[in-house]
C-alpha positions as CSV (number, residue, x, y, z in Angstrom):
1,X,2.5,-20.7,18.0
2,X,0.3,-18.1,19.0
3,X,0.0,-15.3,16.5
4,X,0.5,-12.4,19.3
5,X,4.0,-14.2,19.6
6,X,5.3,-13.5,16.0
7,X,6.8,-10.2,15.5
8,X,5.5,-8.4,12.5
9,X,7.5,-5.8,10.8
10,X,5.4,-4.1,8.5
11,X,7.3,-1.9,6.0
12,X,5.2,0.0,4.0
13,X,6.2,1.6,0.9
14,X,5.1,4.6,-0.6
15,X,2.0,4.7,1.8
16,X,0.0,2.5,3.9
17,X,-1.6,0.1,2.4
18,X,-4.9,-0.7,3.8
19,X,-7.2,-2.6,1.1
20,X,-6.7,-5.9,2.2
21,X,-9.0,-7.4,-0.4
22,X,-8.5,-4.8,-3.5
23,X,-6.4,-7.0,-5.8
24,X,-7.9,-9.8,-7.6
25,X,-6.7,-13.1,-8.4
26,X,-5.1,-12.3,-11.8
27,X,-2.4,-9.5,-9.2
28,X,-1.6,-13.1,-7.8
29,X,-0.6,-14.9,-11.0
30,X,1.9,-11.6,-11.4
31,X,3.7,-12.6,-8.1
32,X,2.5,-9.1,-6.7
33,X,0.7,-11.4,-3.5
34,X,3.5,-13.7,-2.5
35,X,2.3,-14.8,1.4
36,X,-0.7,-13.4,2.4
37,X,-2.6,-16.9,3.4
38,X,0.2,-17.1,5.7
39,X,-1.1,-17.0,9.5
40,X,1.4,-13.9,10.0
41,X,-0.3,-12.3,7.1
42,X,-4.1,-12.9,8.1
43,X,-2.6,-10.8,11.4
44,X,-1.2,-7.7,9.3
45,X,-4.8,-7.9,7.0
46,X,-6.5,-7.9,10.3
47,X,-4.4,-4.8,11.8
48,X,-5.1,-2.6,8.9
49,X,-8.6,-4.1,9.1
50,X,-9.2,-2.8,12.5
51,X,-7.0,0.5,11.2
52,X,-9.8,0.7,8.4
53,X,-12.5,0.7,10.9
54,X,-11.4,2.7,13.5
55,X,-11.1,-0.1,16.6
56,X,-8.3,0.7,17.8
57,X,-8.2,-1.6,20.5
58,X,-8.0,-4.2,18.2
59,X,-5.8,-3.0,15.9
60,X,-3.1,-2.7,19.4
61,X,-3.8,-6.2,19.5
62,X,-2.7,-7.4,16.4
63,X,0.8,-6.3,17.4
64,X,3.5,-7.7,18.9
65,X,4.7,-5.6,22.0
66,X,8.4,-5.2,20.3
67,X,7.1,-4.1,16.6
68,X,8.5,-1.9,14.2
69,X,6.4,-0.1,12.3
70,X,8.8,1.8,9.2
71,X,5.9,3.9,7.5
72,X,6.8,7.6,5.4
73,X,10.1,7.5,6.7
74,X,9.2,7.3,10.2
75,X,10.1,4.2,12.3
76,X,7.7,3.4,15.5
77,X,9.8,1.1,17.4
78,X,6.9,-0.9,19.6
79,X,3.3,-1.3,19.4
80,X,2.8,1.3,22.4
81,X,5.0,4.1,20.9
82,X,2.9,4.0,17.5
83,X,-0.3,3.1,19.3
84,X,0.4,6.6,21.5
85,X,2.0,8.4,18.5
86,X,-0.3,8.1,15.6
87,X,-2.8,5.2,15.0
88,X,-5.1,7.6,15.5
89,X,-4.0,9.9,12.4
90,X,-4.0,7.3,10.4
91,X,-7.3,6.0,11.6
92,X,-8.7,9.3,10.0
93,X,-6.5,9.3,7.5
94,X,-8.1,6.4,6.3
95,X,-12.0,6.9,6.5
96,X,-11.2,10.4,4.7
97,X,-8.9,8.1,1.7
98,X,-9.4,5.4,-0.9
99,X,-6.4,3.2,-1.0
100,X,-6.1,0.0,-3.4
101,X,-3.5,-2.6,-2.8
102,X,-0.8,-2.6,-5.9
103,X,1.2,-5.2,-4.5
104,X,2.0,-7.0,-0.7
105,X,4.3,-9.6,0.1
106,X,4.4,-11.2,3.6
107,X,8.1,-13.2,4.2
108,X,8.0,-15.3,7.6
109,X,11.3,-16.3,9.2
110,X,11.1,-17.6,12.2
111,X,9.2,-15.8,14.9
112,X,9.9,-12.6,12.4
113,X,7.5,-11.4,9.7
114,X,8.2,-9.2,7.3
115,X,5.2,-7.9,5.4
116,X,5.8,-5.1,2.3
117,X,3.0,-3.6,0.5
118,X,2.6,-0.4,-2.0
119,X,-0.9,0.7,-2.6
120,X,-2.6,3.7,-4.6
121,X,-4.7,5.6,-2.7
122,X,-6.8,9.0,-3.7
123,X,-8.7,11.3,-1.7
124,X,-8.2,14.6,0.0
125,X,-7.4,14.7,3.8
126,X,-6.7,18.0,5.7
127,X,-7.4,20.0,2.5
128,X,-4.1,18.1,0.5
């Protein structure tokens, strides 16, 4: 099954979490990381990779056409409407912010992904 196929719901608590590689083993032995060597999770790393570095033609790729994207409180109901509504904020958001990943947890059922994260993250972006 081709990854494009699965459909990712990422729900993000508290913030975005973008630090795909900020825990350490020993968060893994906590049960903080349950999932994220799944094939659905190397496709959520790789969207907030490509979120990270500002490509945001690749970050539009990593998403299913029928996402939904529940971030702040805000639900994006398809990869256009939150490609056309904010990617790019959070694109800045991010090279102006330090985030390190507390916890993520990627559940796969079916052609469904559900991946939950809660990350830390410091920094000052439009003067907050």
């Amino acid at each position: 099954m081709k990854m494009k196929t699965i459909n990712i719901l990422l729900v993000l608590l508290m913030t975005f979490s973008f630090a795909a590689n900020a825990h350490g083993d020993k968060n893994k032995d906590k049960g903080l990381f349950k999932g994220i060597d799944t094939p659905a999770a190397k496709v959520v790393l790789a969207f907030h990779q490509a979120l990270e570095t500002g490509n945001q033609k690749q970050a539009r790729a990593q998403l299913a056409d029928d996402v939904t994207i529940f971030e702040g409180g805000r639900v994006e109901r398809s990869a256009d409407e939150y490609a056309h509504h904010h990617m790019l904020s959070d694109m800045k958001y991010l090279a102006a912010m330090k985030s390190e990943t507390l916890e993520h947890q990627v559940t796969v059922l079916g052609n469904t992904a559900i991946s939950a994260s809660r990350s830390h993250t410091t920094g000052s972006y439009k003067g907050k």
